[in-house]
C-alpha positions as MATLAB code, in Angstrom:
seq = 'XXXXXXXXXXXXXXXXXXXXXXXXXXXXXXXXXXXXXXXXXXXXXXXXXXXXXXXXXXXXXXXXXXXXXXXXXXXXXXXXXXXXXXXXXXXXXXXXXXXXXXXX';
ca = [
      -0.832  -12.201   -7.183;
      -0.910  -15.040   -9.772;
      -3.648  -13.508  -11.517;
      -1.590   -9.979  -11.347;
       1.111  -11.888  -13.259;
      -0.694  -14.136  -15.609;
      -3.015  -11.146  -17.136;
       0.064   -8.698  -17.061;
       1.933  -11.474  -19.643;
      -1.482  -11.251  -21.604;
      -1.978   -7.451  -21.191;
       1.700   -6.743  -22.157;
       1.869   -4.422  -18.979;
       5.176   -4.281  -17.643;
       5.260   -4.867  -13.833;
       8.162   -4.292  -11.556;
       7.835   -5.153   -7.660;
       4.560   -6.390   -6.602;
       3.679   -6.337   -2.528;
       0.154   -7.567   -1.233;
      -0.850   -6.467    2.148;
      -4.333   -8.346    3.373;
      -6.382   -8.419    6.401;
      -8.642  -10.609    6.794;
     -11.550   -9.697    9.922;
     -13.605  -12.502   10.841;
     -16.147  -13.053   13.824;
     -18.269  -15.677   14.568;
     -21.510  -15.405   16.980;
     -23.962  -18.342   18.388;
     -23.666  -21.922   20.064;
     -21.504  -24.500   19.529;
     -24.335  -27.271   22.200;
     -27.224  -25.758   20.327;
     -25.293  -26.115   16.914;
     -26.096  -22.437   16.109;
     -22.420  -21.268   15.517;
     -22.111  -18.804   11.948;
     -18.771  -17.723   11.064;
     -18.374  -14.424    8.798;
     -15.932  -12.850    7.333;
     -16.634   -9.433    7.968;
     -14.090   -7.624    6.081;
     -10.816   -8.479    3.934;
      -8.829   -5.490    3.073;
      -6.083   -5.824    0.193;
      -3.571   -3.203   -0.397;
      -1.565   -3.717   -3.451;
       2.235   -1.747   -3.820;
       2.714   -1.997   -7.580;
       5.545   -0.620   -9.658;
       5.006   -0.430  -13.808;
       6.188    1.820  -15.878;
       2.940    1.579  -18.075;
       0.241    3.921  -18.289;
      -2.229    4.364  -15.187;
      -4.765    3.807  -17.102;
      -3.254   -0.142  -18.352;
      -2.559   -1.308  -14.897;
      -6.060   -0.019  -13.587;
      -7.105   -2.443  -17.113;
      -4.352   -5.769  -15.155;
      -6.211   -4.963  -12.007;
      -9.936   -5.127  -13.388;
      -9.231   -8.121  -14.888;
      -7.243   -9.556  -12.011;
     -10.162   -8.932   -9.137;
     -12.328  -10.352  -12.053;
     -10.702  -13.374  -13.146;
      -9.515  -14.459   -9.522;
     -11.535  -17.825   -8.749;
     -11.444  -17.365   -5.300;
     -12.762  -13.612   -5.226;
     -15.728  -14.694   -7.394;
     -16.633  -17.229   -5.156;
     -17.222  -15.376   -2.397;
     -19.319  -13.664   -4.345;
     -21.560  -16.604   -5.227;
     -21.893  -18.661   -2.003;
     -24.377  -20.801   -3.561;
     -22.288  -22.335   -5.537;
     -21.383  -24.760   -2.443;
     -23.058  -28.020   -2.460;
     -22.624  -30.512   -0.087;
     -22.951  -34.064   -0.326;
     -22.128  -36.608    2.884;
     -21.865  -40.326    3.417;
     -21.440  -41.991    6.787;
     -20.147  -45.106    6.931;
     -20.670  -45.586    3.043;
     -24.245  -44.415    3.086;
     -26.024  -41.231    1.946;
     -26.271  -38.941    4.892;
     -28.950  -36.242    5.159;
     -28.157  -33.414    7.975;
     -32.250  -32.456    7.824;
     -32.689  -35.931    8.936;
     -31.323  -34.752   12.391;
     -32.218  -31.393   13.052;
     -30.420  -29.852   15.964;
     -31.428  -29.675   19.058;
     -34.421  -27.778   19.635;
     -35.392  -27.225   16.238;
     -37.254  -31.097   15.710;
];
């Protein structure tokens, strides 16, 4: 919804009452002993209630450049951009130095 408001100030598009509606489905399958578990998020469903009294076509414009400009959205898109680092106990910790069980 911030990014609704901050590109609407840029766009000029005149908004009135905003309401976001999201579910987010998630599952999660494997072991938690055999260090197997993957969580997904299977689906997130956003319904937006939006009242401008600009042209379709200019708030279709606010909502393209709201999905794209949302940090969040776009990374999701891009899970590589995650990389971990660890210490433990002050010292560089590799997780491939102990596979998990089964798997060494």
């Amino acid at each position: 919804m911030v990014q609704l408001e901050r590109y609407a100030q840029m766009m000029k598009v005149t908004l009135g009452k905003v309401e976001a509606r999201i579910a987010y489905h998630v599952s999660a399958e494997g072991s938690v002993l055999a260090q197997t578990v993957q969580a997904r998020a299977d689906r997130i469903e956003i319904h937006y209630d939006i009242e401008s009294t600009d042209e379709p076509a200019k708030v279709a414009g606010l909502m393209r450049n709201a999905r794209n400009g949302c940090y969040v959205r776009q990374t999701v898109n891009r899970p590589e951009l995650f990389h971990d680092t660890i210490t433990l106990n002050g010292k560089p910790f590799d997780l491939d130095d102990y596979p998990p069980p089964g798997r060494g």
